[in-house]
C-alpha positions in Angstrom: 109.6 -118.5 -26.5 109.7 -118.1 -30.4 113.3 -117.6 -31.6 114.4 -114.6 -33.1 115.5 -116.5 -36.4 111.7 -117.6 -36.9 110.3 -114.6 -38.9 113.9 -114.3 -40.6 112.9 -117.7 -42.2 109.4 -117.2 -43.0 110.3 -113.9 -44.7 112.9 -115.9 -47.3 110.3 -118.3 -47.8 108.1 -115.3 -48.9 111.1 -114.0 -51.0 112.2 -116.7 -52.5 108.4 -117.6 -53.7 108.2 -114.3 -55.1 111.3 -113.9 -56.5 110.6 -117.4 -58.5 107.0 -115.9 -59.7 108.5 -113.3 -61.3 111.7 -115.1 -62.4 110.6 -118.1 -64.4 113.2 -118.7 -66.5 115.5 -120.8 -65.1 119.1 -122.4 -66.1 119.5 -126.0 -64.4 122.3 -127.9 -64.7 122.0 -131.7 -65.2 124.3 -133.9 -62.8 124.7 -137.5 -63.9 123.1 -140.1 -61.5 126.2 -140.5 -59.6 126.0 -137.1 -58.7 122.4 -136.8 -57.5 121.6 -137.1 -53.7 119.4 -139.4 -53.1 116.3 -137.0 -51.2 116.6 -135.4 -54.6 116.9 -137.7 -57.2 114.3 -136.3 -59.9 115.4 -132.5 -59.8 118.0 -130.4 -60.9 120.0 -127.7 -59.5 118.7 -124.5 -60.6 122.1 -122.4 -61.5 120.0 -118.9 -61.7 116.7 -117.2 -62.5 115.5 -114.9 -65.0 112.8 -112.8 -66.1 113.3 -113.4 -70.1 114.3 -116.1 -72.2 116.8 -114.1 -73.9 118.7 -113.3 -70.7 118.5 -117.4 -69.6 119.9 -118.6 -73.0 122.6 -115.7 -73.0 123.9 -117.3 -69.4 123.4 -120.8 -70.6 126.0 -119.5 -73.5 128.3 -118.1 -71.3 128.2 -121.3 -68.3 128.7 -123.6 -71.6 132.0 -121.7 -72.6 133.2 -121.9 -69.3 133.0 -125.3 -68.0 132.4 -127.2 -71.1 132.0 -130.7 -70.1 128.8 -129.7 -67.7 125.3 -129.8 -68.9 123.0 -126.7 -68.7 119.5 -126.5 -70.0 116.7 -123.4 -70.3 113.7 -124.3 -68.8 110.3 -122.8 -68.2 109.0 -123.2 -64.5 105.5 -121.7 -64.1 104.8 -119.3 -61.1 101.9 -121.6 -58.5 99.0 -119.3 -58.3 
């Protein structure tokens, strides 16, 4: 018997692939190495997605006035095609 929770999962996976296609901009914050986990050593948390530049470096603005001491960059992640 498949469970009912099954498709629910492949359908985020879908939505979550297309919502990053057309969403490319991305603000990550930067955790120092203490911070990392260790499955996940290399990558950094994406704080939100965005379809324009502008709209990514206007957040990054905001997140750096409100918690100061965190680091935030803009980055660029291609859509797999």
């Amino acid at each position: 018997m498949i469970p009912v929770s099954q498709p629910l999962v492949a359908a985020e996976f879908l939505h979550d692939n297309y919502r990053a296609s057309i969403m490319p901009w991305c603000v990550v914050q930067l955790l120092p190495d203490s911070k990392r986990f260790p499955c996940r050593e290399a990558s950094p948390t994406i704080v939100a997605r965005f379809r324009k530049r502008n709209d990514a470096t206007a957040h990054l603005q905001a997140l750096q006035r409100l918690m100061p001491d965190a680091i935030y960059e803009v980055v660029f992640i291609p859509p797999d095609r």
